[in-house]
C-alpha positions in Angstrom: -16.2 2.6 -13.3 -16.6 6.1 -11.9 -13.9 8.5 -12.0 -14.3 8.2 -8.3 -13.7 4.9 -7.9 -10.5 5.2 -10.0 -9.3 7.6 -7.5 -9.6 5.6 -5.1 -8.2 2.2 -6.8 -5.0 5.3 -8.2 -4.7 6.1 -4.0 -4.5 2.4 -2.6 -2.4 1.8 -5.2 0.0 4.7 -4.6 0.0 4.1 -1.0 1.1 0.7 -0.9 3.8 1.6 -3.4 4.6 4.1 -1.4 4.8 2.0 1.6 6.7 -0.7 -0.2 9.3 1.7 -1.4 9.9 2.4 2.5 8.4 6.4 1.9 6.0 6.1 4.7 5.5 3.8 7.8 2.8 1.2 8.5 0.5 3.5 10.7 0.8 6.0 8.1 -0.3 3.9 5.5 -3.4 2.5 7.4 -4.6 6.2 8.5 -4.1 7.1 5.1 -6.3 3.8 3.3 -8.4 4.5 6.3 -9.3 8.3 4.9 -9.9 7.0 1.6 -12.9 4.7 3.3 -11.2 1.7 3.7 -12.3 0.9 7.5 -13.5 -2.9 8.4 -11.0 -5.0 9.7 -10.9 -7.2 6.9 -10.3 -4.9 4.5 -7.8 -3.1 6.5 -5.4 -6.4 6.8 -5.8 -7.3 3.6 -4.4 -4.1 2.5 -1.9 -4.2 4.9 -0.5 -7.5 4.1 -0.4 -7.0 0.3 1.7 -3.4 1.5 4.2 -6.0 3.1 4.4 -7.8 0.9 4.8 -5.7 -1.8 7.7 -4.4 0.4 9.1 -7.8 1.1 9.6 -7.8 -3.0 11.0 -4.5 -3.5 13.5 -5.3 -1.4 14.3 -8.3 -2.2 14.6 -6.9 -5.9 17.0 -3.8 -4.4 19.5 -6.4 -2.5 19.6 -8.5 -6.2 19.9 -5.4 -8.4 23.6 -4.6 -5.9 24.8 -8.4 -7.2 
């Protein structure tokens, strides 16, 4: 794998960790994954539905860390 490609696989994954974390909002998040060259519609929901539900678990994991 190119060091470029690791980058880019590093930035997805901060983003949606980022997103799921509740740092940055859904349109930031798919003008960000869009910069990084991830444009087809496809693509673009698939992204977006593993950020929500990555989101989905983290808080799900936040409410049963408080019981």
């Amino acid at each position: 794998m190119t060091a470029y490609k690791q980058y880019i696989i590093d930035e997805l994954a901060k983003l949606q960790f980022d997103y799921a974390e509740c740092k940055i909002e859904m349109d930031e998040f798919i003008s960000s994954i869009t910069r990084l060259g991830v444009d087809s519609p496809g693509d673009i929901e698939e992204h977006k539905a593993n950020a929500e539900e990555a989101r989905y678990h983290y808080k799900v994991s936040r409410h049963q860390d408080k019981f």
